[in-house]
C-alpha positions in Angstrom: 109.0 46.7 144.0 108.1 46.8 140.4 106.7 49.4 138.4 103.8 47.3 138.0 102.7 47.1 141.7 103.3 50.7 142.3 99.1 50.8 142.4 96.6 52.0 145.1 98.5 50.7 148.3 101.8 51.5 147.0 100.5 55.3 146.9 98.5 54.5 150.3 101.7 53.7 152.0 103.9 56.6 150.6 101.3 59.2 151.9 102.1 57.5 156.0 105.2 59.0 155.4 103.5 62.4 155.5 103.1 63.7 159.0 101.5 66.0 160.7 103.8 68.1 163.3 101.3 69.0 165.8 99.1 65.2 166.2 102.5 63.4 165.2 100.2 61.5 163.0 100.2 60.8 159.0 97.8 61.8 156.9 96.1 58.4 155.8 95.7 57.5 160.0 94.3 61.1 160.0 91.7 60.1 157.4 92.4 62.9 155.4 93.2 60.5 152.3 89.4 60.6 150.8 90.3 59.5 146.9 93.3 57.6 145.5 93.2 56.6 142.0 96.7 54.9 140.1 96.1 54.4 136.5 98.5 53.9 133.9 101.4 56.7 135.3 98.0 59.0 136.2 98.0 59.0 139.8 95.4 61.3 141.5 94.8 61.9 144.6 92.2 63.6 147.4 93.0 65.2 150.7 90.8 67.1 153.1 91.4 70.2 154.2 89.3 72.5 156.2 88.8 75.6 155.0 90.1 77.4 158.3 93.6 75.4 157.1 93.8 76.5 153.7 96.5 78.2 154.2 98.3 75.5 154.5 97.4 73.5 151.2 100.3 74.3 148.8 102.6 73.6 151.8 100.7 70.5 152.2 100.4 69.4 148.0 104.4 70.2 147.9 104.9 67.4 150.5 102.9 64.5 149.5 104.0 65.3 145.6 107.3 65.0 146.7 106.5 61.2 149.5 105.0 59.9 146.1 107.9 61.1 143.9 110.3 59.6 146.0 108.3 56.2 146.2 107.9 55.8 142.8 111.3 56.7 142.1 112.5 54.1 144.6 110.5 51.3 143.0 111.2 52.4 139.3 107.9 53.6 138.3 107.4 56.5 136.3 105.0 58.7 136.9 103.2 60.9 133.8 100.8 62.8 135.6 100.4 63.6 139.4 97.5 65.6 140.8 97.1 66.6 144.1 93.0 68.3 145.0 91.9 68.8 148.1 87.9 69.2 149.3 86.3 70.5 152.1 84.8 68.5 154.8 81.2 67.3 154.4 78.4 69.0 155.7 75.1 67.1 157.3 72.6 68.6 155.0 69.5 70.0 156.8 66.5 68.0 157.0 64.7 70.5 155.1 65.8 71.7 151.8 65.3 75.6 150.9 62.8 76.4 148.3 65.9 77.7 145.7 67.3 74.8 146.1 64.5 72.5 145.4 63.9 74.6 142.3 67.5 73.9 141.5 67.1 70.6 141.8 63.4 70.7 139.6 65.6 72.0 137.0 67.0 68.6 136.4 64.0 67.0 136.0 62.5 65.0 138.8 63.4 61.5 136.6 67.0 61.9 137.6 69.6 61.5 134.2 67.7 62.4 130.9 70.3 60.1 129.2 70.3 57.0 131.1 71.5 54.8 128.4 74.6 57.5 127.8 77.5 56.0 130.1 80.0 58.8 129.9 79.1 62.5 129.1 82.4 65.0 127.8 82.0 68.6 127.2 84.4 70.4 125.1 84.6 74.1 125.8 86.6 77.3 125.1 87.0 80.6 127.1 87.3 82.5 123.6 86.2 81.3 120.3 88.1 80.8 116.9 91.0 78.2 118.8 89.5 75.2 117.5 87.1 73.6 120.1 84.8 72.4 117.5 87.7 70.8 115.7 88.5 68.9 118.9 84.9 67.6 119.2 84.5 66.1 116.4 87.8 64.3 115.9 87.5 63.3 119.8 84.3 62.2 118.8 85.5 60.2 115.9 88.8 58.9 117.2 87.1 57.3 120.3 84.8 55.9 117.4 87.7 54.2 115.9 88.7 52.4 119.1 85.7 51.0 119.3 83.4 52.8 121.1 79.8 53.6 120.8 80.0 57.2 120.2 77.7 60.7 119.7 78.4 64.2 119.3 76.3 67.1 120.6 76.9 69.9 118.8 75.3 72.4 121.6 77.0 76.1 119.7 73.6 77.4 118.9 75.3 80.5 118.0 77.5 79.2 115.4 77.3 75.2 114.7 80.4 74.2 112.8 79.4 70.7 113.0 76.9 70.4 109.0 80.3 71.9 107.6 83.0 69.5 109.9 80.7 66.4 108.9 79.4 67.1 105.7 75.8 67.0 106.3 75.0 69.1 103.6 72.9 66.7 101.5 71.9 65.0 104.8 68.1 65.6 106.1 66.9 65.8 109.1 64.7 62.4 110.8 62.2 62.0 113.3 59.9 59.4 115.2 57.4 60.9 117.1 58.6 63.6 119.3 62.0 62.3 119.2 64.9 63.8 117.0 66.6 60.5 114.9 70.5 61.8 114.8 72.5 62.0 111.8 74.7 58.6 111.8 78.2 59.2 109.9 81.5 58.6 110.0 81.0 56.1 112.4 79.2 58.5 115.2 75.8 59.3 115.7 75.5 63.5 115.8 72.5 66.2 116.5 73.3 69.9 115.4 70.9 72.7 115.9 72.9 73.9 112.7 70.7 71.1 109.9 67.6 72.2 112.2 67.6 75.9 111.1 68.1 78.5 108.1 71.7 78.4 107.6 71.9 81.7 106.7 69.7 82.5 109.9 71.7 84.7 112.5 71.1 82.9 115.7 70.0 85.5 118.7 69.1 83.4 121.8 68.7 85.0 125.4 69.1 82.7 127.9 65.8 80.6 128.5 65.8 80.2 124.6 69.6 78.9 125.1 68.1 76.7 128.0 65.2 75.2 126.0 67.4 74.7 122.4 69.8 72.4 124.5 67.7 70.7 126.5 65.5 69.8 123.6 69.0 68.7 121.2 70.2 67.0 124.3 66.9 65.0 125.5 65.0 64.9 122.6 67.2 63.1 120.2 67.3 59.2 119.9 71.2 58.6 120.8 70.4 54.7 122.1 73.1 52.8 123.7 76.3 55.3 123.9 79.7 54.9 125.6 80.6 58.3 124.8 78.2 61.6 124.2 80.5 64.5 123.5 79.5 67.9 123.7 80.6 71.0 121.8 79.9 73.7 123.7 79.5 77.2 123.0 83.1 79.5 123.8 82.8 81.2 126.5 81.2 81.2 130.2 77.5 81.2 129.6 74.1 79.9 129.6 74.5 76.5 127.9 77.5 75.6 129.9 75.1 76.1 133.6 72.2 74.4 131.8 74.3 71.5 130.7 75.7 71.1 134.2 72.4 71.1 135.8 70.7 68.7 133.2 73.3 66.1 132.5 75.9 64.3 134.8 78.9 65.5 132.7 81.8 62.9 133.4 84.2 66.0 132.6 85.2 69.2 130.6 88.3 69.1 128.4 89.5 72.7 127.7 91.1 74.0 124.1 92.8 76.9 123.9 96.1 78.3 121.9 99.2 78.9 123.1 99.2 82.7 123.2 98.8 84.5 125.9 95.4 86.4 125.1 93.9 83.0 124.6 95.3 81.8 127.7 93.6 84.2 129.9 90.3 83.2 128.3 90.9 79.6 128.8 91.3 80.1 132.6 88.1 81.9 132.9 86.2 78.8 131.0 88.3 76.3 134.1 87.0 78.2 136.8 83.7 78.2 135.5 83.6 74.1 134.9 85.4 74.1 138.4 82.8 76.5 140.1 79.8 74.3 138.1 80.6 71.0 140.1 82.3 69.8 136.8 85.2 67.8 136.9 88.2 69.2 134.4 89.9 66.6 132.6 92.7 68.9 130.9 94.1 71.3 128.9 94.5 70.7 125.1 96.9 73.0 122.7 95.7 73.4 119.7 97.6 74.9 117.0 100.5 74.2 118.4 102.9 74.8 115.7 102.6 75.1 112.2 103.6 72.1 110.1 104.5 72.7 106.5 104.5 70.2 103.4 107.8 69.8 104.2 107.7 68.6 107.2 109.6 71.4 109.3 107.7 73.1 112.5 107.2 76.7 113.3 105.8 78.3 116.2 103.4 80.4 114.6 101.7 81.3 118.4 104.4 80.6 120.8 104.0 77.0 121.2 103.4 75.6 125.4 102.0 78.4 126.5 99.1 76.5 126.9 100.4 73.5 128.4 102.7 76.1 130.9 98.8 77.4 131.6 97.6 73.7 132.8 100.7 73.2 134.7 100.2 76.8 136.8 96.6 75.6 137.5 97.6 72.1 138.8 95.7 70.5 135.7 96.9 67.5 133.1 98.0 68.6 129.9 96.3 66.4 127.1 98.6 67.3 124.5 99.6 69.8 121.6 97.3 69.5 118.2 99.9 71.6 115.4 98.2 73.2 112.1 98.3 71.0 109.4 96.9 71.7 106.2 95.3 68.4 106.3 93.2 68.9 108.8 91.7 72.5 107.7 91.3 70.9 104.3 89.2 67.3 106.0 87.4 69.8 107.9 86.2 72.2 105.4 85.2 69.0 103.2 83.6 67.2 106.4 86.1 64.1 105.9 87.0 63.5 109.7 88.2 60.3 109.0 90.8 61.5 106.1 92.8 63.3 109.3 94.0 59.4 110.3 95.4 58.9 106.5 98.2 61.3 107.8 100.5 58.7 110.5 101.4 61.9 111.9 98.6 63.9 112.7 96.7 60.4 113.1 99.1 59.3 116.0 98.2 62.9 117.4 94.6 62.4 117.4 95.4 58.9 118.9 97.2 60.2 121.6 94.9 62.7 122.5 91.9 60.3 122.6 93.5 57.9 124.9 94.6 60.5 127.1 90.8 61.8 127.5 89.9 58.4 127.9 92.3 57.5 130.7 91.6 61.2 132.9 87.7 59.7 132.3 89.0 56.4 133.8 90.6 58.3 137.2 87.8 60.7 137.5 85.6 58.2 137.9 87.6 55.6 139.9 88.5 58.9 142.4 84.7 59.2 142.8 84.8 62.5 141.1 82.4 62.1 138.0 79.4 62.1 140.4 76.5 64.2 139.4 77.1 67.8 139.9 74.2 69.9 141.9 73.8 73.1 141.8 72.6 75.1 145.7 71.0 78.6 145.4 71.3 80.7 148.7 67.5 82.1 149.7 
């Protein structure tokens, strides 16, 4: 078999190979195969497990990672990333939903998607702040505008916008038509900040139904048109944006940053187990600050670099890659010249990489069925 046609079926078949002791039948005849999805040396893949057998999930994940590793290995293909989730089984819903839940559900609007001309929705988001999140945004949000794409950026910190400084906006004003917010169009993206809306020197105090309005209003009200790509820069942390951005929008997925020490690490797991426990899909892990690179040219591990990536790896999540310090890229973003980051091949190929890594978890997500809509059920 080629490395080519190691697709779907090839994965399919692999799994029969995984039995069950007590039925003496394989997985896939067991229908316990819900998701496969092969792309590119990603493979993913979706079991079901009922909760009374949880105990027997890592037992189970170590098996079928191993059927497919041997497959693949036998017909030559290599394989980058390999994730193994399971779900519960589905529950009839009653005929009758609880009051909570149709307030939940009121929440989102009774029109369904706000942004129906938005294809995919990424939130970027941090368990702590000051590990570059923002940084991440915008040159996501930028490289995916070089290859191509029709691209926005939301910058939804309302407690401390970086975006007027990351994308020079400072002589920019602010547009309207109507009751609609006109975004800022730049360097190739369209982008709303509540940052050019406000006093800069205005300290920002929300509590959370403020929170709740200021994002739905930069998220609904503004004109974004035809997009293939709305990226949004969320606040660090686990808090009120994040839940009103998961009730409001169908996010496609979360990417999280964090740095490679072990204090940021800690942080970082908190903000995957919130995206996780909000119904929204993570895409991975990105290290930023990595390393230190000097005008030189020689690397130094200012933070421990791959404690980050170690981090996704424990938690069963794709790494997207290491982003190092580069004086470049403090200087661009301080002068809000995104696109200056790509005049250095190195730190351009970097950016690159990391793009089309986003870009191809998006890809499995969806064809695994997992970028549905996330809901959100409140127990009476």
């Amino acid at each position: 078999m080629s490395p080519e046609a190691f697709d779907k079926s090839a994965v399919e078949k692999a799994l029969r190979a995984v039995v069950d002791p007590a039925t003496n039948k394989d997985v896939v005849t067991l229908g316990m195969v819900k998701h496969i999805a092969v792309f590119e040396g990603a493979i993913r893949i979706v079991l079901e497990l009922s909760p009374h057998a949880a105990s027997l999930q890592e037992q189970l994940r170590s098996t079928v990672d191993r059927a497919v590793r041997q497959a693949a290995a036998v017909a030559h293909a290599k394989i980058e990333t390999l994730e193994i989730d399971f779900v519960a089984p589905k529950v009839d819903a009653p005929t009758t939903a609880p009051a909570a839940a149709t307030s939940a559900a009121s929440i989102q609007g009774e029109a369904g998607n706000p942004l129906p001309n938005v294809k995919k929705i990424i939130a970027v988001g941090a368990g702590k702040g000051g590990v570059g999140k923002s940084t991440i945004a915008v040159n996501l949000a930028v490289g995916l505008a070089r290859m191509g794409h029709s691209v926005g950026l939301l910058d939804a910190d309302i407690y401390g916008p970086s975006t007027p400084t990351m994308l020079g906006m400072d002589d920019v004003g602010t547009k309207s038509k109507g009751q609609m917010l006109l975004p800022f169009e730049l360097h190739g993206i369209k982008a709303m900040t509540i940052g050019k809306l406000v006093d800069p020197d205005k300290a920002l105090v929300w509590r959370g139904p403020m929170a709740h309005g200021a994002f739905k209003q930069l998220a609904t009200q503004t004109e974004w048109g035809e997009l293939d790509y709305l990226i949004i820069d969320l606040p660090p942390g686990t808090g009120d944006v994040a839940l009103t951005m998961s009730q409001l929008l169908p996010v496609a997925g979360a990417v999280v940053v964090c740095t490679p020490q072990r204090v940021a690490q800690d942080d970082a797991r908190r903000a995957v187990r919130m995206f996780q426990n909000l119904g929204v899909e993570v895409l991975g892990v990105v290290e930023n600050m990595s390393f230190f690179t000097a005008p030189d040219g020689k690397e130094y591990d200012l933070f421990g670099r791959g404690g980050a990536e170690i981090m996704a790896q424990t938690m069963g999540l794709p790494f997207l890659g290491s982003i190092p310090i580069h004086i470049a890229l403090r200087e661009n973003s301080d002068s809000g010249k995104p696109l200056d980051n790509w005049k250095n091949p190195t730190m351009g190929a970097s950016l690159d990489a990391l793009c089309q890594r986003i870009e191809a978890q998006v890809k499995l997500a969806e064809m695994a069925g997992r970028t549905d809509r996330p809901t959100l059920t409140i127990s009476p």
